[in-house]
N, C-alpha and C positions, 0 to 999 in steps of 0.2 A: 564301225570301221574295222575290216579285218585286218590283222597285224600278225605277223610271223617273226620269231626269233630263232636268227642265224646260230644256227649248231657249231659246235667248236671243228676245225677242221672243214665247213661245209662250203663248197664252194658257191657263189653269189648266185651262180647262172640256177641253181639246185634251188637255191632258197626263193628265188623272182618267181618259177615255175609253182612251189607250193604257197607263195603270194597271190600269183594268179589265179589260183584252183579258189582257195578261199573267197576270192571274190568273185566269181562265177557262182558261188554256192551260197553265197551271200544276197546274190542278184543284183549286186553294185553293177555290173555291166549292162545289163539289160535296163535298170533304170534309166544309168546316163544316156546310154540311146535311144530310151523313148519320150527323154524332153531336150535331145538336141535340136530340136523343131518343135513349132506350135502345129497342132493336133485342133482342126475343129471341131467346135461339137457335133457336129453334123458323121463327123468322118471315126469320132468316137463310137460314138452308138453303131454307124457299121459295123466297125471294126470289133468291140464286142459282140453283136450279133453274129459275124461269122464265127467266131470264137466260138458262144455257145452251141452254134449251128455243129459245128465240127464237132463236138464235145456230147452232143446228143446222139451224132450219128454214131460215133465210135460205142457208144454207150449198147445202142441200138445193135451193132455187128456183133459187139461180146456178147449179148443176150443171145441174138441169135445162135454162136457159137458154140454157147451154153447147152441151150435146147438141142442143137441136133448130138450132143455128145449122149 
C-alpha cells in the first residue's frame, strides 16, 4: 500500500496529488477496476488475446521500423 508523508508546510491538496501518483504507479488503480465486476472466463482469454494480439503487432511495426532505418 502506497503511503506518502506530509512535508512540513505542504499543503493537503500537494500531498493527495503525489498520493495519487504513487498509486497509479503502484497499479492500485487499475487493479480495483478490474475486479469491480466478474470477468468470465470466456471474456478473459479474449481479452488477453487482444492484448497479446496488440502487443505482437506493435512488436512487428518496430521491427519493421527497424529494418527500413
Amino acid at each position: 500500500m502506497p503511503y506518502v508523508k506530509v512535508r512540513e508546510s505542504e499543503p493537503f491538496e500537494k500531498a493527495f496529488k503525489r498520493f495519487q501518483k504513487s498509486c497509479e504507479k503502484a497499479g492500485l488503480m487499475a487493479e480495483i477496476r478490474k475486479h469491480q465486476r466478474y470477468e468470465k472466463p470466456s471474456e478473459a482469454r479474449k481479452r488477453k488475446s487482444n492484448i497479446a494480439r496488440r502487443k505482437l503487432r506493435k512488436l512487428q511495426a518496430a521491427l519493421a521500423r527497424k529494418g527500413r532505418l
